[in-house]
N, C-alpha and C positions, 0 to 999 in steps of 0.2 A: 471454052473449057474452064478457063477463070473465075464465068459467071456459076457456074456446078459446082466447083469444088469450094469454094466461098461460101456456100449456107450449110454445104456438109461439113468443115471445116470450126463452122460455127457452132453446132448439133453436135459435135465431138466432144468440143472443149465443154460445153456447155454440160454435157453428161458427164466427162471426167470432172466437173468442177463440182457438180451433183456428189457423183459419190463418194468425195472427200470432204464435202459438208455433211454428210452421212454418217461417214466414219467418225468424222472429227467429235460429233454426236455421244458416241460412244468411247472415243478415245480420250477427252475429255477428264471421264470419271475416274480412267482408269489413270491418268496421268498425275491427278489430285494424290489419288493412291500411293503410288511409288511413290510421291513427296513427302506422304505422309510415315512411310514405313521404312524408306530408305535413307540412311543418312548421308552414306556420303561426302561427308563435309570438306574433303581435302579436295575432293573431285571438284566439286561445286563451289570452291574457293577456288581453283586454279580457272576453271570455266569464265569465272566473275572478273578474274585478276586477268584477259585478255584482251586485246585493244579491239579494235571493231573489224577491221578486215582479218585475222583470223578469228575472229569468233564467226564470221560470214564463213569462212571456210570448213570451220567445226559443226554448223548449223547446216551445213550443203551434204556432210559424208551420210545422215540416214536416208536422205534422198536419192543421191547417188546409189548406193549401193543398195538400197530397199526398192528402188522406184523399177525397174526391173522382172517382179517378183508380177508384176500386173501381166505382162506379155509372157511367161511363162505359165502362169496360171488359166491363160486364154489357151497357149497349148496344151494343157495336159486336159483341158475341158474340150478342146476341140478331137484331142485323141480319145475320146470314150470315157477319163478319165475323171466326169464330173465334180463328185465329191472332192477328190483328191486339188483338184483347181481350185473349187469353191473354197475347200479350208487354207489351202495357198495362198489366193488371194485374201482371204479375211485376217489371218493370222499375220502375212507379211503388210499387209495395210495399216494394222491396228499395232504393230509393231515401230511401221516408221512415224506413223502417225503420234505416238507416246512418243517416241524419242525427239522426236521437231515439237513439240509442245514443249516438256521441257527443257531443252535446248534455247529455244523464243525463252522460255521466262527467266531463264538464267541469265541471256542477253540483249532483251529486248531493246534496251536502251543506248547498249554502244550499238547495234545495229538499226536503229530510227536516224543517227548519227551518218551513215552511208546516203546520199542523197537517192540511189536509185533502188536504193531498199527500200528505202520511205514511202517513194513513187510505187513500187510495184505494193506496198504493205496496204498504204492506201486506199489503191482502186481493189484488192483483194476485200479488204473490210466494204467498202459499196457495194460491190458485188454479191458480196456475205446475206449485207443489210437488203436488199433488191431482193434475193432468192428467200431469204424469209420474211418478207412480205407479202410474197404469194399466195394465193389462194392452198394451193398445191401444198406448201409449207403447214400451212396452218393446219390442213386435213389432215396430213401427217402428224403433226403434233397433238393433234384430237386423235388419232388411231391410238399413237405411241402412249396417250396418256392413261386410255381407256384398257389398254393391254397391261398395262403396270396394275391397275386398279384392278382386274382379275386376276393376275397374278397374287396383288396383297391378299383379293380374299380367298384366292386358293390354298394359302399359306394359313391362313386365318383358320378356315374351318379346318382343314389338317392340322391345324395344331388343338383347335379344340377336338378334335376328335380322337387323337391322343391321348390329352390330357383324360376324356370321360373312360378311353380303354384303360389306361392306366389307376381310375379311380374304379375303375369294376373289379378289375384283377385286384386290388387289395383290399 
């Protein structure tokens, strides 16, 4: 039984590991954003001014209480309620996913400081590194680039075509 549950085991994590390198993709930019737009500064002073094992405990509460939101959204999908899960899970992923970004940037260094932080941070960034070296990776990142690039020029002629209505009408 050992020998079965061991490669499905593996194929789990390995997908859950997928699509938080996915999301992370995404969440990313949007994490830049808040930084950019949110000040915060008392927050993000007190955040800075904490020693390394609570700031591991302040770095664990979006996980904790977002990570959740996955097995919930597989119910409401498994109840008919597809959409409703799909935006559950993207909205609660991309949600905890900004918050543990910057949370990490705010303390990444008293927690590098933890020795079994470092270990798990570690084999996390290999793992990272490994999964985007893949083939698989890379075709995704030629999808993801090529879509962006239709996007520009859908934007592009819609907006010249704009501009030409708005230079007829006057």
């Amino acid at each position: 039984m050992k020998r079965i549950l061991r490669p499905v085991t593996y194929i789990l994590a390995a997908i859950y590991f997928l699509v938080d390198a996915l999301f992370m993709a995404a969440a990313a930019p949007i994490s830049r954003w808040v930084a950019r737009h949110l000040e915060l500064r008392r927050l993000r002073a007190w955040i800075r001014s904490l020693p390394p094992y609570p700031s591991l405990a302040l770095f664990s509460i979006p996980v904790i209480i977002l990570e959740p939101i996955k097995p919930v959204a597989a119910y409401l999908a498994a109840t008919g309620q597809v959409v409703g899960g799909g935006v559950t899970f993207i909205v609660g992923e991309l949600i905890k996913l900004v918050l543990v970004e910057r949370l990490f940037n705010l303390t990444r260094y008293k927690l590098m400081r933890i020795p079994a932080f470092a270990w798990a941070y570690t084999k996390f960034t290999e793992a990272k590194a490994w999964l985007q070296a893949t083939e698989a990776w890379r075709v995704i990142q030629a999808l993801s680039r090529a879509a962006r690039d239709l996007v520009t020029q859908a934007r592009a002629r819609l907006a010249g075509g704009f501009s030409k209505l708005a230079a007829f009408r006057d």
